[in-house]
LUMKEGU-615944 format. One record per residue (C-alpha): residue number from 1; residue in one letter; x, y, z. Coordinates in pm, whole numbers. Layout:
residues N
 pos code     c1     c2     c3
 NUM    a      X      Y      Z
...
//
This chain:
residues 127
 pos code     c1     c2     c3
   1    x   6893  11610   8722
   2    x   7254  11570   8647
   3    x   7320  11955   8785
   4    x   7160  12112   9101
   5    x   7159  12449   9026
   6    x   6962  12309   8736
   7    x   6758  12187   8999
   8    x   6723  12474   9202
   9    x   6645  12659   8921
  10    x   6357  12483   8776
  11    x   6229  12466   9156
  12    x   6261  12857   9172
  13    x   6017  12904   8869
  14    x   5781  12659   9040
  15    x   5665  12944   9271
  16    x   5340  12994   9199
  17    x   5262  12678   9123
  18    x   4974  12520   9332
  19    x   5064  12148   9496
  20    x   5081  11874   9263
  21    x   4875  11552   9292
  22    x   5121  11330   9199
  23    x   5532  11330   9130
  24    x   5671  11088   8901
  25    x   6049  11022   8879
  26    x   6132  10860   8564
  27    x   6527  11006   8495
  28    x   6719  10712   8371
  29    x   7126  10771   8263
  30    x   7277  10403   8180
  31    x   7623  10483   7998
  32    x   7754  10190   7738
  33    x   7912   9904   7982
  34    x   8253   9968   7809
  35    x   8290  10281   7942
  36    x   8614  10289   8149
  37    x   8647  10686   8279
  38    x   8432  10767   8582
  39    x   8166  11053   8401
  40    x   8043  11318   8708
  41    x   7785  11567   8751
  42    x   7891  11944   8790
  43    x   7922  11860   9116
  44    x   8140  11604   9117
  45    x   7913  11287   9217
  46    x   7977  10978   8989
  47    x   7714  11058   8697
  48    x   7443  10769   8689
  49    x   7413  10761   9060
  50    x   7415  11187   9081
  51    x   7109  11133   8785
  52    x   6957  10892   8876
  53    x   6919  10883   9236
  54    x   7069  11174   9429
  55    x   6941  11446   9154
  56    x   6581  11272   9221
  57    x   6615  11267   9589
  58    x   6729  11686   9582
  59    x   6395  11743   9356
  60    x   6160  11585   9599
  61    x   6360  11740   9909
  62    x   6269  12078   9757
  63    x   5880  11987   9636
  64    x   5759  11807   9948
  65    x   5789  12077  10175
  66    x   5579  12291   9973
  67    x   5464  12182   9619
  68    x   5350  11803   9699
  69    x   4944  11808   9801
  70    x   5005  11688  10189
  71    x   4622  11488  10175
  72    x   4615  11317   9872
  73    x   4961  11390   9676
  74    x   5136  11063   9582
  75    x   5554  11005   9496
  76    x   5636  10757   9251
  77    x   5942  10642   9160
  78    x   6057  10398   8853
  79    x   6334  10163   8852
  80    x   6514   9993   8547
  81    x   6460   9564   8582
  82    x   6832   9597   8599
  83    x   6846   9672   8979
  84    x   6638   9375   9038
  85    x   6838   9100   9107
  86    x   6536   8856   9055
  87    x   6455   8985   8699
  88    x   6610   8902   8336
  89    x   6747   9209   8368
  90    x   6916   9219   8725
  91    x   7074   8860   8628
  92    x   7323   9047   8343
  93    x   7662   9150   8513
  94    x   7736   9164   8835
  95    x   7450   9206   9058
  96    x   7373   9601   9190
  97    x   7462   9695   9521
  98    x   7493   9990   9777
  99    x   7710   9702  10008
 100    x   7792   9947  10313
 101    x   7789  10245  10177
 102    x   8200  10257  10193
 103    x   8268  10457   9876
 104    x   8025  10725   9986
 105    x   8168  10690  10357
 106    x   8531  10734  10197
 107    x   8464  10987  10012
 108    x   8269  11208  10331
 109    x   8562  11139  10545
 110    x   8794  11319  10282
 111    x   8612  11594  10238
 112    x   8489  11564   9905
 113    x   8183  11407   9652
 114    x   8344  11215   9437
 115    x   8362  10792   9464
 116    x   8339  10554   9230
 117    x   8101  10320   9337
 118    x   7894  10369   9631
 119    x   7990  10021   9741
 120    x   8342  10161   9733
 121    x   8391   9917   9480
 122    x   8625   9972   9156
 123    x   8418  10138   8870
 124    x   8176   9939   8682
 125    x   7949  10084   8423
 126    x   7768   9748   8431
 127    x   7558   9846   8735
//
């Protein structure tokens, strides 16, 4: 989920495949909080967010269309307790947030796919 021409790929050998009844995303990348470099996917998008949520989101772009059953298919998507701010987990570190979207904004408006936080924050591998 980390590359998507790995993506398109494993979509392209789904071809014959009849519609499937349910879709689980369960793809979790957490790097060690001390890291201090800013990892990326092939394409350039900040790793654990390109993994974790924009690698997920490109999978079920493809599948819905054609490879999700339309009646009684059902999406399902897992989180880590660490994005809720409520939970043992969401109360370590800073708490997670998307803010405005100003790093992704930032990032559009220059032309390219790499930011650092989507908040537009400074780099955190906390959340």
């Amino acid at each position: 989920l980390a590359d998507l021409t790995s993506i398109d790929n494993f979509f392209a050998n789904l071809k014959e495949t009849p519609p499937f009844d349910a879709v689980c995303y369960n793809a979790g990348l957490s790097r060690n909080t001390a890291a201090k470099d800013v990892a990326r996917t092939k394409q350039g998008f900040e790793l654990t967010v390109g993994t974790n949520h924009l690698g997920h989101f490109y999978l079920n772009h493809l599948l819905l269309p054609t490879h999700i059953n339309t009646e009684t298919g059902r999406i399902v998507v897992t989180a880590s307790s660490v994005h809720d701010p409520d939970s043992a987990g969401g109360k370590q570190g800073a708490p997670a947030t998307l803010g405005n979207l100003q790093g992704w904004e930032t990032a559009v408006a220059r032309g390219s796919r790499e930011f650092e936080m989507v908040d537009g924050g400074e780099f955190d591998t906390y959340k």
